[in-house]
N, C-alpha and C positions, 0 to 999 in steps of 0.2 A: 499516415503517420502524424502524432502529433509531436511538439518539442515537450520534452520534458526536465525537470531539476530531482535525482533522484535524489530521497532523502532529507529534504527540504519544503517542504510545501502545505503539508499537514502536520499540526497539532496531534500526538497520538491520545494525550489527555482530552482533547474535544471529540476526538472517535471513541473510546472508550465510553465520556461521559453521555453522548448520544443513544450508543450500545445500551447503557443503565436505564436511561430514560424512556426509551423503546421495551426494555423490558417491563419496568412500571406501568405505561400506558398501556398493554399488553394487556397485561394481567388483572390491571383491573377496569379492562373490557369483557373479562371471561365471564360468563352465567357463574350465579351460586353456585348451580348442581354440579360442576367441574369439580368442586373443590372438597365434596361427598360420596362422588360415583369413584370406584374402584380402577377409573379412567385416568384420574391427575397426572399418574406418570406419560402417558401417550402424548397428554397435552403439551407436558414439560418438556419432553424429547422432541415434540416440533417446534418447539419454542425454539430451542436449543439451536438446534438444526437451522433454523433459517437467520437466527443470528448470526451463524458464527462464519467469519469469512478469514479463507486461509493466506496468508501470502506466502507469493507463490516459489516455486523451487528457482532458484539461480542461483550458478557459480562462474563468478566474475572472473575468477582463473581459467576460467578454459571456454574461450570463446572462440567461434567462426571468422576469420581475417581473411578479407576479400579487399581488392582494389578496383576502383571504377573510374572509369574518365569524364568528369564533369566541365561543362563550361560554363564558368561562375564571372562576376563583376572582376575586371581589372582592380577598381578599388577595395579589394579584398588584400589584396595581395602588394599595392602599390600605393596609399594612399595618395591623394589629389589627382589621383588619374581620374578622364572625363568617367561619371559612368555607364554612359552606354558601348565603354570598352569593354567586352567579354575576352577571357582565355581558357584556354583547354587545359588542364591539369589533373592529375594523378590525384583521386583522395582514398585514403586509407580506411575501412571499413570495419568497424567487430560489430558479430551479431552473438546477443545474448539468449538462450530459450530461455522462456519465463512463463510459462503455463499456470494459468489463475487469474485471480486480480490482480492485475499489474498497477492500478492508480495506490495498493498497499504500499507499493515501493515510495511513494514520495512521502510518505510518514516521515518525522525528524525520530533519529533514532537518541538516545543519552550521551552520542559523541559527539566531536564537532567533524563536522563534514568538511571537507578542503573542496576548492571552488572547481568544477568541472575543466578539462582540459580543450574538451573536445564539444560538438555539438549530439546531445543525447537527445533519441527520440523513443516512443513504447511507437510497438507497431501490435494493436490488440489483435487484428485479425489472423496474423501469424504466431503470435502470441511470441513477441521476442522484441528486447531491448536492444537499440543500436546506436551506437556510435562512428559519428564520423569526423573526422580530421580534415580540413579543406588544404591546409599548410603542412601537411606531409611529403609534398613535395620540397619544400624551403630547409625545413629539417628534421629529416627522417631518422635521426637518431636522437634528437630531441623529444622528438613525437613519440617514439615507443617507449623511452624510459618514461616518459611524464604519462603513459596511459598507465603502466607497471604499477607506477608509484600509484596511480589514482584508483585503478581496480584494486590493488591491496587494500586501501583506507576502505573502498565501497566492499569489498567481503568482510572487515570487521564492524562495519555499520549494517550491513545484510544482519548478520548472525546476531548480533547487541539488541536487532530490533525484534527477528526472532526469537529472544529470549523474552522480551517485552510482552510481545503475544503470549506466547508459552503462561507468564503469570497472569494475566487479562484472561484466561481462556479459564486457570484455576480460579480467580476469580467469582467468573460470570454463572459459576453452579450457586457458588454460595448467596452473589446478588438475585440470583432466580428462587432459590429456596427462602432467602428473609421477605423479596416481594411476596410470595405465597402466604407465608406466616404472616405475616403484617393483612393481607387482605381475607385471611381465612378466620384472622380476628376481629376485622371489620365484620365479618360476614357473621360470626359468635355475637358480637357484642348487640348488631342491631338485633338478631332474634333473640336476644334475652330481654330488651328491650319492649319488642313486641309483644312477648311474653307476659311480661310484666303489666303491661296495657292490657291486657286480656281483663 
């Protein structure tokens, strides 16, 4: 598991603009003949295809809550206690499913994000977002409103950012169709060129 900061940590203008740049480079790697053979569209659709990355399904309302008993630093809980005091304590568990690319989620969406409550980690292999609470035991009904309050803000930053995608994705046909035109021009201009040298 790693820790993670949903929502925070990537630029979605610097993935987009990376996306653009990937697809220039792209294209104008392709041979001439791609852009004369009756083929261009197969080309475009794997173009297509290997750009486009989904993020993934979650819904921060209705997650897995489990409790586990961890034995963490005294100074967790105590500060100025020595720290190689441990104690055994109750921490409070949500697991999210999140099947996909889960590093999507640390995009900053056009809201502002409120600071995590809890400690978030992506667990990829499971493919599921978790959160844990080490001070659930201290207070447990402080702990569940403040995850309420905090999974509500992260479903409408989920969905804000989904909607982000959504226009990026309309987008990236149109950025794929002017790279084509732009280099099917290049491709006219120097054989008129040549032509002309004849």
């Amino acid at each position: 598991m790693q820790k993670i900061k949903l929502f925070s940590q990537y630029n979605l203008d610097a993935l987009f603009l990376k996306t653009q740049k990937e697809i220039d480079d792209q294209i104008s790697q392709w041979p001439d003949h791609y852009f004369y053979s009756g083929q261009i569209q197969l080309h475009v659709e794997t173009l297509r295809t290997s750009l486009r990355v989904d993020l993934p399904e979650i819904d921060f309302k209705n997650g897995r809550q489990v409790m586990l008993e961890r034995i963490l630093p005294a100074s967790v809980f105590q500060p100025g206690l020595r720290n190689n005091a441990n104690v055994r304590v109750d921490v409070l568990i949500f697991e999210y499913q999140a099947i996909g690319h889960i590093y999507l989620l640390g995009c900053c969406p056009p809201l502002t994000v409120p600071e995590p409550p809890g400690d978030w980690y992506a667990d990829p292999v499971h493919q599921q977002i978790i959160i844990e609470y080490a001070e659930y035991e201290k207070h447990p009904r402080k702990t569940l409103i403040a995850h309420q309050y905090y999974t509500a803000s992260l479903q409408l930053c989920y969905e804000s950012l989904k909607d982000e995608f959504a226009v990026f994705y309309k987008k990236l046909n149109d950025a794929i169709d002017a790279a084509i035109t732009e280099r099917k021009s290049e491709i006219d201009d120097m054989k008129r060129m040549l032509d002309f040298l004849k």
